[in-house]
N, C-alpha and C positions, 0 to 999 in steps of 0.2 A: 876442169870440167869436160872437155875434148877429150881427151885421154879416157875419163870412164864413162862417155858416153860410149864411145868407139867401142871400150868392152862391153855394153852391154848392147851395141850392134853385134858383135862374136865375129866370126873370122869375117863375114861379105856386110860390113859394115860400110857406107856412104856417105855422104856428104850430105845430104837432106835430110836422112834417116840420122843421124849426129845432131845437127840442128836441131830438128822436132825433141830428140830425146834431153837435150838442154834446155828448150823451150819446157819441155811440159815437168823438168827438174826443178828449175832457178822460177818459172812463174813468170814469166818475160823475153819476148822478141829477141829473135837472134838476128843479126844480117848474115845470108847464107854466102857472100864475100868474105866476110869475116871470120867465120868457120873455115872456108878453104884457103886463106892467109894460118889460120892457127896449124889448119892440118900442117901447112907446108914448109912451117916452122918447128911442129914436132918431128917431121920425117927428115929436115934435114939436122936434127939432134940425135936421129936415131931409136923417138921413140915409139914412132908408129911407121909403116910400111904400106906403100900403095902397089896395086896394077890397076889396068884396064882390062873391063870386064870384056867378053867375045858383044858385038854389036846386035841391040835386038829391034823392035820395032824402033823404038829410036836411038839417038845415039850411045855408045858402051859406056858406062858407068865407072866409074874411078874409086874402085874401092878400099878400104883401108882396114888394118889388125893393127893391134899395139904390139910392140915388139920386147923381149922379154925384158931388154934395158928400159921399157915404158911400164911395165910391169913391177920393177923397180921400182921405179919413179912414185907410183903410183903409191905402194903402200909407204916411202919415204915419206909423201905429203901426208898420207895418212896419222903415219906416225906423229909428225910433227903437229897437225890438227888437234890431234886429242890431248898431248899438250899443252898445246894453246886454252882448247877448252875448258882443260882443268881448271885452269888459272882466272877462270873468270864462274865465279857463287853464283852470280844474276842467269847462267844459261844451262845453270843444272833444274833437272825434272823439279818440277814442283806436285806435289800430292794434288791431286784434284778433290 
């Protein structure tokens, strides 16, 4: 969920702004440590990428892209998802 939050932050995607985008994805609290443990476990995989943003009223910003090996990754899980979903009758669309 890291991973496509961060893309759909686009290239100056953060830490908070990741958070809130999972937050208001999954329906449920994030701890904003625990986003910056994930970020820093995908980057050191290689599949997102930080700098420090130039310093503004308050401190500069750590921001993050997914990188094209996360990209990867990305529709790998995908694939593997729909899959999964296949295989289970109870989480196909039901007619309303």
């Amino acid at each position: 969920m890291i991973v496509l939050a961060a893309l759909r932050g686009g290239e100056d995607a953060y830490a908070i702004q990741i958070a809130r985008e999972v937050e208001a994805t999954a329906g449920r609290s994030v701890q904003l440590g625990a986003v910056y443990t994930a970020l820093k476990r995908l980057e050191d995989q290689g599949l997102v990428e930080s700098w420090t943003g130039a310093p503004a009223a308050e401190r500069a910003k750590r921001y993050f892209r997914v990188t094209s090996r996360g990209m990867a990754a990305a529709r790998s899980t995908r694939q593997a998802l729909v899959v999964l979903r296949s295989g289970f009758s109870q989480l196909k669309e039901q007619p309303s």
